[in-house]
PyMOL commands that place a pseudoatom at each C-alpha (Angstrom):
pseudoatom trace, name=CA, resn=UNK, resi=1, chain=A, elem=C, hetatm=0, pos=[-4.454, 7.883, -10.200]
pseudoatom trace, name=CA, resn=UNK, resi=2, chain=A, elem=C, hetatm=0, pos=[-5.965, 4.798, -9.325]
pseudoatom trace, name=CA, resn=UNK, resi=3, chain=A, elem=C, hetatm=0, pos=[-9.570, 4.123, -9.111]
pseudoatom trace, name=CA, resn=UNK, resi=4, chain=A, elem=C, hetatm=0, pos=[-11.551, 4.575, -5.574]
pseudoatom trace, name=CA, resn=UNK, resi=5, chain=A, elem=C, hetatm=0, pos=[-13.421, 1.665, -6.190]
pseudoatom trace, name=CA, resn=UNK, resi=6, chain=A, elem=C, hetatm=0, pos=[-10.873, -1.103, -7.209]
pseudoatom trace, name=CA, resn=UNK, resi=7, chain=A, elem=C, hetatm=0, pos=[-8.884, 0.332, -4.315]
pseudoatom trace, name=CA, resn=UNK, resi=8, chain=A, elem=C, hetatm=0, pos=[-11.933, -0.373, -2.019]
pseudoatom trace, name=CA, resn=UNK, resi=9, chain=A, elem=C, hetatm=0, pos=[-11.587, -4.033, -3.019]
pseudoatom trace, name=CA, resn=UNK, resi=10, chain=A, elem=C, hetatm=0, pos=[-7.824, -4.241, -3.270]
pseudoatom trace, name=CA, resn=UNK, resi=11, chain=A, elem=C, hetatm=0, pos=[-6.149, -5.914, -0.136]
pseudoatom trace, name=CA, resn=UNK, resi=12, chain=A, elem=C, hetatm=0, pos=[-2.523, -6.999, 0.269]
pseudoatom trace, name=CA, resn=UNK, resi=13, chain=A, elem=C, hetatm=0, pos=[-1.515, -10.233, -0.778]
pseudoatom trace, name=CA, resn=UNK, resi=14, chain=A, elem=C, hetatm=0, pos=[0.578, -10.805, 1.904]
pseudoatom trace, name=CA, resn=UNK, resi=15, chain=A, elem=C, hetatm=0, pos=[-1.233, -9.418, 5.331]
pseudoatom trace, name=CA, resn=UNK, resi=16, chain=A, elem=C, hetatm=0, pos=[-4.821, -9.828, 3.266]
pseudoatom trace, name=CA, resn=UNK, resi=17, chain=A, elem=C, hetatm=0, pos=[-5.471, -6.149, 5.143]
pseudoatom trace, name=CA, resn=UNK, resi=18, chain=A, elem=C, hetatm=0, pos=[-6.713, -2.809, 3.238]
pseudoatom trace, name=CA, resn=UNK, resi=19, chain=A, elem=C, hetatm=0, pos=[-3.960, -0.738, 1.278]
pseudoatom trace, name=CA, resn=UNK, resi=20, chain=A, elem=C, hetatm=0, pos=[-3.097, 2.711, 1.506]
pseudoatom trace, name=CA, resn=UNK, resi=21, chain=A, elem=C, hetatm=0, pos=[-2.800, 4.546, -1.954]
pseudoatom trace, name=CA, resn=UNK, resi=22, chain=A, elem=C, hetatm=0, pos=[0.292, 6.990, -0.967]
pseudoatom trace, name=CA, resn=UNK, resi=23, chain=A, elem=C, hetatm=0, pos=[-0.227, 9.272, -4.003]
pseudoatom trace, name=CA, resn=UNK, resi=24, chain=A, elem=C, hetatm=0, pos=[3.017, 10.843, -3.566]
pseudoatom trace, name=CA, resn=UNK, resi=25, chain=A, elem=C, hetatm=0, pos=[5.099, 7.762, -4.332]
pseudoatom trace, name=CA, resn=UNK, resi=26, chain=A, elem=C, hetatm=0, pos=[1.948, 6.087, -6.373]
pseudoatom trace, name=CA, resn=UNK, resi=27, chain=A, elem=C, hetatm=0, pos=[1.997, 2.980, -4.802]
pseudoatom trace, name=CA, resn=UNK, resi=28, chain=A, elem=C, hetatm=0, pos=[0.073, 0.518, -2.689]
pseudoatom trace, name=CA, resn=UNK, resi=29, chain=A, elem=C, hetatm=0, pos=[1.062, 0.276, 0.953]
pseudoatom trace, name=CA, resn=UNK, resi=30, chain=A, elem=C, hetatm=0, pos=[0.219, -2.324, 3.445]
pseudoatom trace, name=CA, resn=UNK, resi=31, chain=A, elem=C, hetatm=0, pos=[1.665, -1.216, 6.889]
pseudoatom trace, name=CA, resn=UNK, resi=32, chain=A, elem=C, hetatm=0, pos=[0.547, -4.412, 8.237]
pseudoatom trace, name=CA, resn=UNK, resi=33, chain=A, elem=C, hetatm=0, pos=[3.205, -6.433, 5.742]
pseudoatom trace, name=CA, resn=UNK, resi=34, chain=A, elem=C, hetatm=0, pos=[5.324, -3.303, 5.758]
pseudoatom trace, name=CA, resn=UNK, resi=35, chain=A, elem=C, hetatm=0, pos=[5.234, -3.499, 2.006]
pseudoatom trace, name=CA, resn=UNK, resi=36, chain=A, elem=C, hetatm=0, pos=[5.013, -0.972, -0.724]
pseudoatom trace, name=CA, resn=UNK, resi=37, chain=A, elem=C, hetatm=0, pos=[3.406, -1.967, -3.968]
pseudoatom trace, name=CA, resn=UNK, resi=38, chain=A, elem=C, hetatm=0, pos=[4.071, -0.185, -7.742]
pseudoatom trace, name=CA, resn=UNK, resi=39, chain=A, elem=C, hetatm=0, pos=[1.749, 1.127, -9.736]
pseudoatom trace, name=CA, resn=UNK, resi=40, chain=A, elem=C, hetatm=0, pos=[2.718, 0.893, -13.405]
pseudoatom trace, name=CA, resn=UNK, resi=41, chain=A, elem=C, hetatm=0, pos=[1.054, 2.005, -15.772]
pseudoatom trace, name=CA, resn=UNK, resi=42, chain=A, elem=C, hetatm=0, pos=[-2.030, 2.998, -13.855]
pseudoatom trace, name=CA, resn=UNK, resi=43, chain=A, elem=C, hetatm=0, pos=[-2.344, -0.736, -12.533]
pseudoatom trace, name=CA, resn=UNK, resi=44, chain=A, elem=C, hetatm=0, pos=[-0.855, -1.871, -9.122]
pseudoatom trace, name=CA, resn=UNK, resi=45, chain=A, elem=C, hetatm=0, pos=[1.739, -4.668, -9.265]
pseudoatom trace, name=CA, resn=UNK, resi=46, chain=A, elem=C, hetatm=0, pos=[0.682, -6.761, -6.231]
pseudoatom trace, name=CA, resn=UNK, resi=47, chain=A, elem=C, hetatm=0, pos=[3.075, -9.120, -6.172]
pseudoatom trace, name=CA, resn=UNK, resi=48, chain=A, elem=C, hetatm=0, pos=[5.460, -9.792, -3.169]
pseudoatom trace, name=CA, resn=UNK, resi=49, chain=A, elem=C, hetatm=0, pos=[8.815, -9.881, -4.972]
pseudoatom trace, name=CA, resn=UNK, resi=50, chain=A, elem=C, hetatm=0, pos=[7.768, -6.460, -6.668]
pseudoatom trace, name=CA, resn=UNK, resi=51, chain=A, elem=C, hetatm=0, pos=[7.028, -4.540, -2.986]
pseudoatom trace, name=CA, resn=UNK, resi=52, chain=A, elem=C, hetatm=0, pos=[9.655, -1.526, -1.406]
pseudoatom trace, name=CA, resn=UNK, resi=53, chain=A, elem=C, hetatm=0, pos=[10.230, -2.953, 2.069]
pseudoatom trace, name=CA, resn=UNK, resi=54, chain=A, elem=C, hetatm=0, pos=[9.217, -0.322, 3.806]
pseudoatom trace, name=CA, resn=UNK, resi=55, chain=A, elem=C, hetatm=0, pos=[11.164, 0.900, 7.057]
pseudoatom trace, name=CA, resn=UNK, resi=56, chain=A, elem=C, hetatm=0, pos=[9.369, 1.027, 10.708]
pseudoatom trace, name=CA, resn=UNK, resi=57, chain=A, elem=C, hetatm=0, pos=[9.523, 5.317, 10.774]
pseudoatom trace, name=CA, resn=UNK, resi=58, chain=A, elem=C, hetatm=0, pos=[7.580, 5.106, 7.430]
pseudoatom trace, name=CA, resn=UNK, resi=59, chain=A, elem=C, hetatm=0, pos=[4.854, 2.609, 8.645]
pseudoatom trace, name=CA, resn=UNK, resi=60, chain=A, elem=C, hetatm=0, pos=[5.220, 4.545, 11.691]
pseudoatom trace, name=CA, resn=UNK, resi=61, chain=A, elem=C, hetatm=0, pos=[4.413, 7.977, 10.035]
pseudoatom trace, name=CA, resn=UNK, resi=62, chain=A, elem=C, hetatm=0, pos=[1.597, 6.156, 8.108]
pseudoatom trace, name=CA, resn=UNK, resi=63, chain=A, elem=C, hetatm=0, pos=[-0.166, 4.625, 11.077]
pseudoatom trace, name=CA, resn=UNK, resi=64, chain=A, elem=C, hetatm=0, pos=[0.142, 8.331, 12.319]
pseudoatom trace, name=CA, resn=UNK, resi=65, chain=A, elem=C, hetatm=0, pos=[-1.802, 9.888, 9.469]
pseudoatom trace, name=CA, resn=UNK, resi=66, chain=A, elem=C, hetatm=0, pos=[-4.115, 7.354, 8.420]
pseudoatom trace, name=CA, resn=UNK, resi=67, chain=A, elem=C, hetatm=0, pos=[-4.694, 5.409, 11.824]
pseudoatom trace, name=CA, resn=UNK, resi=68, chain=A, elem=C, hetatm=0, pos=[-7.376, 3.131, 10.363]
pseudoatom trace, name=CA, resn=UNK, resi=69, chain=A, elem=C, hetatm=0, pos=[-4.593, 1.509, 8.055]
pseudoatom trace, name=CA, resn=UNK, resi=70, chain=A, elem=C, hetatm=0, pos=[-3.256, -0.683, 10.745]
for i in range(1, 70): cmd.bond("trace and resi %d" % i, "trace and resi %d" % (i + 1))
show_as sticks, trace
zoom trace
């Protein structure tokens, strides 16, 4: 479980946007990037080479749930 408040000042090294801590997967997602970041260990790996590309119906569904994730 990662931390509300380091995930309040977390952004996406890529899209430098807010990340979206799916739980499920535990990982870090930027839908703006359309990256998925690990979390190992209880610490997010927020490196580009490390993200799940994720596909457009995911970002899709995630935009859908948690509009203010753009």
């Amino acid at each position: 479980m990662i931390d509300k408040k380091l995930l309040s000042i977390l952004v996406c090294p890529v899209a430098k946007t807010t990340l979206y801590f799916n739980r499920e997967a535990n990982e870090l997602v930027s839908t703006a990037a359309g990256l998925a970041y690990p979390i190992r260990d209880d610490i997010p790996v927020l490196m580009e080479s490390e993200a799940r590309v994720l596909s457009a119906e995911e970002v899709l569904e995630i935009k859908k749930k948690h509009p203010r994730h753009e």
